[in-house]
ZAFI-854379 format. One record per residue (C-alpha): x, y negated, z negated. Coordinates in steps of 0.001 Angstrom, whole numbers, plus 524288, in hexadecimal, padded with zeros to 5 digits. Layout:
N
ATOM      x      y      z
ATOM      X      Y      Z
...
REM end
This chain:
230
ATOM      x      y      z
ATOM  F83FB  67640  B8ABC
ATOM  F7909  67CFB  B90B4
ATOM  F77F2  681C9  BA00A
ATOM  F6B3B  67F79  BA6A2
ATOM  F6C37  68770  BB36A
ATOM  F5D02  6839D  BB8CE
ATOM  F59EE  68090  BC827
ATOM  F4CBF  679B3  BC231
ATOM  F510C  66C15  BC025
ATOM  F4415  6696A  BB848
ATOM  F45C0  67576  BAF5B
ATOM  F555D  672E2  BAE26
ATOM  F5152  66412  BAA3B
ATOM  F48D8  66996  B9E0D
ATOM  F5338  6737B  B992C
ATOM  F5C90  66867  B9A6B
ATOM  F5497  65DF5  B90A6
ATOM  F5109  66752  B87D9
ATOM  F5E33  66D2A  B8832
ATOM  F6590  65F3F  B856B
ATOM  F5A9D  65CC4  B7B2F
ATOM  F602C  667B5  B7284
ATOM  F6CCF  66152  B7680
ATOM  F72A9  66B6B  B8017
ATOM  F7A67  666E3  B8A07
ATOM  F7339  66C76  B9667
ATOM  F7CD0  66F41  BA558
ATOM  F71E1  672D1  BAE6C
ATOM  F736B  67A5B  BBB8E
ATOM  F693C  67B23  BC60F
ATOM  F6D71  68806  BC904
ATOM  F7A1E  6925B  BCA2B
ATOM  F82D6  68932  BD161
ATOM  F8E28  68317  BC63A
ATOM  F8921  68A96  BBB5F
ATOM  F93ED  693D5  BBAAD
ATOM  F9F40  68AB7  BBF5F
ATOM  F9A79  68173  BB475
ATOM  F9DA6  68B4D  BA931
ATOM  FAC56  68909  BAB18
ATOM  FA9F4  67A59  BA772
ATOM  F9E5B  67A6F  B9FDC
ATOM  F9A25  685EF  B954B
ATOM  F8C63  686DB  B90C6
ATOM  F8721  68AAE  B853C
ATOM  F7C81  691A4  B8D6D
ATOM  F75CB  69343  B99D8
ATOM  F6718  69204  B9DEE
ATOM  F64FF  696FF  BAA40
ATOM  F59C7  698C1  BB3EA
ATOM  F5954  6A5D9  BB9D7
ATOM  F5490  69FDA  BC7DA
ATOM  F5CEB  69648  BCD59
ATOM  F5BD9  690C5  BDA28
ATOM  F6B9F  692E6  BDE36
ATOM  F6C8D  69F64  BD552
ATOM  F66FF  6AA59  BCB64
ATOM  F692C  6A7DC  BBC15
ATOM  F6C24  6B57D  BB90A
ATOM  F7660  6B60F  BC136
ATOM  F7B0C  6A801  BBCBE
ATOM  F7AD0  6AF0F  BAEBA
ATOM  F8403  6B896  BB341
ATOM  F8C7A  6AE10  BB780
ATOM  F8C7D  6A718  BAB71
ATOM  F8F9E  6B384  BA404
ATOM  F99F5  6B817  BABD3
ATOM  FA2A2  6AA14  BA98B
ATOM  F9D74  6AA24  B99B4
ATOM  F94FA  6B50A  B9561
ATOM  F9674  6AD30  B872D
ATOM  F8B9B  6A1CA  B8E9F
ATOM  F7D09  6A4A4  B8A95
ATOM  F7381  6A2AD  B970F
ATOM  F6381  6A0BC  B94B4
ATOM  F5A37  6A4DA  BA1F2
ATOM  F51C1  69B79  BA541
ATOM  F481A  6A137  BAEA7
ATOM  F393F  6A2F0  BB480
ATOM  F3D55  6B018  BB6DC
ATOM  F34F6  6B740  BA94B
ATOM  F36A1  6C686  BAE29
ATOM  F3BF0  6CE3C  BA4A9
ATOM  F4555  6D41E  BAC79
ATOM  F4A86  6C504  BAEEA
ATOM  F4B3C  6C3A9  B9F9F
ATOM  F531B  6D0BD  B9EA7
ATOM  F5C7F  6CCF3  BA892
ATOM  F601D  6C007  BA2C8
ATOM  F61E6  6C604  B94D7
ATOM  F6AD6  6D014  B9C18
ATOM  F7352  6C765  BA262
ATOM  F7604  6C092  B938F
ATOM  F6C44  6B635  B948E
ATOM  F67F5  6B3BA  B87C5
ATOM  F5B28  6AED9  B8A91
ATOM  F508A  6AE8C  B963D
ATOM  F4706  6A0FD  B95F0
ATOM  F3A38  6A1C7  B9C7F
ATOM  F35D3  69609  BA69F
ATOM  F2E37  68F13  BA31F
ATOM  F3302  68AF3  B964F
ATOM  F34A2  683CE  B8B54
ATOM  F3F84  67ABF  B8A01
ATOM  F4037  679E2  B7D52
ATOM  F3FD1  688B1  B7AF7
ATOM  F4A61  68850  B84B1
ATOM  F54AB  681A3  B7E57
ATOM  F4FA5  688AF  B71EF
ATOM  F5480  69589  B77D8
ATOM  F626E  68F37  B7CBB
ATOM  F6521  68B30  B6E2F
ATOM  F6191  697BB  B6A81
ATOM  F6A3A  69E68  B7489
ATOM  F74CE  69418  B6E51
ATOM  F72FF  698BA  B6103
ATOM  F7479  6A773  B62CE
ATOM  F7FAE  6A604  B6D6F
ATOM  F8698  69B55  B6729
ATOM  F85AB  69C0F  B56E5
ATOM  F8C21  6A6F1  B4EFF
ATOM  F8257  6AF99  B4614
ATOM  F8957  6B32E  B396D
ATOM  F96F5  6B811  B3354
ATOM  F9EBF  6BD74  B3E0B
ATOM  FAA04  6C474  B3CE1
ATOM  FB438  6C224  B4942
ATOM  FB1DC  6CEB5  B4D39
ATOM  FAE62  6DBFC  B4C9D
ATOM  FAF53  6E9BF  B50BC
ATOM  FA71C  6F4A5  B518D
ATOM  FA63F  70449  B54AA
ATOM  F9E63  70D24  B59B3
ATOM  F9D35  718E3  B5FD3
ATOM  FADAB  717A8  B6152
ATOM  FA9F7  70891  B68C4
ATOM  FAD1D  6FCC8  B63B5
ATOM  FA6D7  6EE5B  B62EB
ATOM  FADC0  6E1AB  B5F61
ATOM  FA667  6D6D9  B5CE6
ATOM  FAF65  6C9D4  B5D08
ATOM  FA5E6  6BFE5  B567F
ATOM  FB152  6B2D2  B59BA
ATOM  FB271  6B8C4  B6736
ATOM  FA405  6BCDF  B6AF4
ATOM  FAB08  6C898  B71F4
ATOM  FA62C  6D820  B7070
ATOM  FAF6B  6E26A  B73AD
ATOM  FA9F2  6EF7C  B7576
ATOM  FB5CD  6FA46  B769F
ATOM  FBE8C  6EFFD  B76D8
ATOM  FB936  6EA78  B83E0
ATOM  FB251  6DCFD  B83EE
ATOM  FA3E8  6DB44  B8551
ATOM  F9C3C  6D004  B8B56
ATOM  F904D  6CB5F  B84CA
ATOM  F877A  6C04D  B8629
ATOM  F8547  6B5CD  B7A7B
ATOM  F7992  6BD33  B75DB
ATOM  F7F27  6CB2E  B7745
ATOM  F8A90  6C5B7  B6FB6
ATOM  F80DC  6C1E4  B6442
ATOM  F7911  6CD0B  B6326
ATOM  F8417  6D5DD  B64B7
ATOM  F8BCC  6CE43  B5878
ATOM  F7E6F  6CAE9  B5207
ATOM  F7CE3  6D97D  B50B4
ATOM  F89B9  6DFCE  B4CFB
ATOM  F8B26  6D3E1  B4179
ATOM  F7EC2  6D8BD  B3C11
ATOM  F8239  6E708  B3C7E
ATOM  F7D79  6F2C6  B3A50
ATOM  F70D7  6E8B1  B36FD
ATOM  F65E4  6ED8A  B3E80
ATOM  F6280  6DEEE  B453D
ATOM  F5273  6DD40  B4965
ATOM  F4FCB  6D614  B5742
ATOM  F4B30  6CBD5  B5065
ATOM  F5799  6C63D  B4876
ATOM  F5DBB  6C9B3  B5607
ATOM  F560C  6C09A  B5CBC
ATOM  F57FF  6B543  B51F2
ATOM  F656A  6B754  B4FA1
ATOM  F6BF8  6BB77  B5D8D
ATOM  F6147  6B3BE  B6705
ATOM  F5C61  6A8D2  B5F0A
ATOM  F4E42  6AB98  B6333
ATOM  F42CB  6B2ED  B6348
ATOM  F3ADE  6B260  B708C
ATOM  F3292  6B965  B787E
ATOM  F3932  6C5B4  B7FE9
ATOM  F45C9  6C5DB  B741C
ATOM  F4565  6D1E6  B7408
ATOM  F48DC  6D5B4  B8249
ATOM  F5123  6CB06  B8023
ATOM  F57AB  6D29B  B74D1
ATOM  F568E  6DFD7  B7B18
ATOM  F5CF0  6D972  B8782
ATOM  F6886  6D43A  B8118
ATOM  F6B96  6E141  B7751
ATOM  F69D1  6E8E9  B856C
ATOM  F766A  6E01E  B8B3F
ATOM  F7EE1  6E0BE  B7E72
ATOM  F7D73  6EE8C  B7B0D
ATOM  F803A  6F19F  B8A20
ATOM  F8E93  6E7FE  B8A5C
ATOM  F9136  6EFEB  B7E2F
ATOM  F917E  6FD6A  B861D
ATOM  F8DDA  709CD  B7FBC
ATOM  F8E40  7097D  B7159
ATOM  F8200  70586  B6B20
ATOM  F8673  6FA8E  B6289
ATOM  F7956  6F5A7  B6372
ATOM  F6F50  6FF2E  B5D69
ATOM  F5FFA  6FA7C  B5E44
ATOM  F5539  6FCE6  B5743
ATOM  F4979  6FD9D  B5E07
ATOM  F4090  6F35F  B59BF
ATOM  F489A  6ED31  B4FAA
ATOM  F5686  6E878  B5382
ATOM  F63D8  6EC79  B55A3
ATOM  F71A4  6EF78  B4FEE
ATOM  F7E5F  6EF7D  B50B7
ATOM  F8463  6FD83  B502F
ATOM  F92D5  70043  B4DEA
ATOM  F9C79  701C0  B4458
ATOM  FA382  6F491  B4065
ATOM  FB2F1  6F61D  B4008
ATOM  FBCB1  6EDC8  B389B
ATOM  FC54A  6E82A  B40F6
REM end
């Protein structure tokens, strides 16, 4: 189930066909009002939402949406093409920002991407694991999707969750922007790497501190810590 939160009833018609032609079921809004009381009865498998609405602000209907289940992906959907527009939707968790005017069919190409990266596991997992450094620790419950830094919960988004465990199951490995991209986001488009930069900005600042994180400039990143047996 997909929600459509659009106050354009020509635009929210389009996403809709193309939508149920890839055979999503599609709930659409025409703006803020019921979106969030809905979520107790209905649970989506992701959000697209325009930034301006006529009764309300997407951003803040993001915030909203995370707050009651921070585990729902949300997609902007906006004329608004600033940069600074695109940085603050990747820093509230969205994990990606759509352009109007647009292709439809690109469109629902990028929700089954966001599907594939939030909802399919990538490789062996183990059901968790712990890590040190620097006297800090990191758990990493793979059944759970939960992080515990210093014993004390963490809150990430869908995406920070995959690159976080993308990274640390493929450590010490040195992993390139590229297989990033391919593997975490699905996709390779036009701004990725602000996109990428955006999203290892958030995770590395929910993790505090400690660099588990370490970039190299140009290339890719790493996960850095000592793996424990637990």
């Amino acid at each position: 189930m997909i929600y459509v939160v659009e106050d354009n009833s020509s635009i929210r018609q389009i996403i809709k066909v193309y939508l149920e032609l890839a055979d999503f079921q599609v709930v659409e809004f025409e703006g803020v009002k019921g979106v969030v009381e809905s979520l107790a009865f209905k649970h989506p498998r992701l959000c697209i939402l325009d930034v301006m609405l006529g009764d309300g602000n997407g951003f803040e209907l993001a915030k909203q949406i995370h707050q009651h289940d921070p585990s729902i992906p949300f997609l902007f959907l906006t004329a608004r093409e600033s940069e600074s527009d695109r940085i603050t939707g990747l820093e509230l968790g969205g994990e990606d920002y759509v352009i109007k005017p647009f292709s439809a069919k690109e469109l629902v190409l990028r929700v089954q991407a966001i599907l594939r990266r939030v909802e399919q596991p990538h490789g062996e997992k183990q059901s968790s694991s712990m890590w040190e450094k620097d006297g800090h620790t990191l758990v990493l419950d793979e059944q759970k999707h939960e992080v515990l830094v210093d014993r004390l919960p963490v809150s990430l988004t869908a995406l920070e969750w995959k690159l976080l465990s993308y990274l640390a199951l493929n450590a010490p490995v040195l992993i390139k922007r590229e297989r990033l991209l391919g593997q975490c986001l699905g996709y390779t488009h036009d701004g990725s790497d602000r996109t990428i930069n955006t999203h290892m900005k958030n995770l590395r600042a929910k993790l505090g501190s400690v660099e588990w994180i370490q970039t190299v400039r140009g290339f890719g990143y790493a996960f850095s810590g000592t793996k424990k047996e637990r």
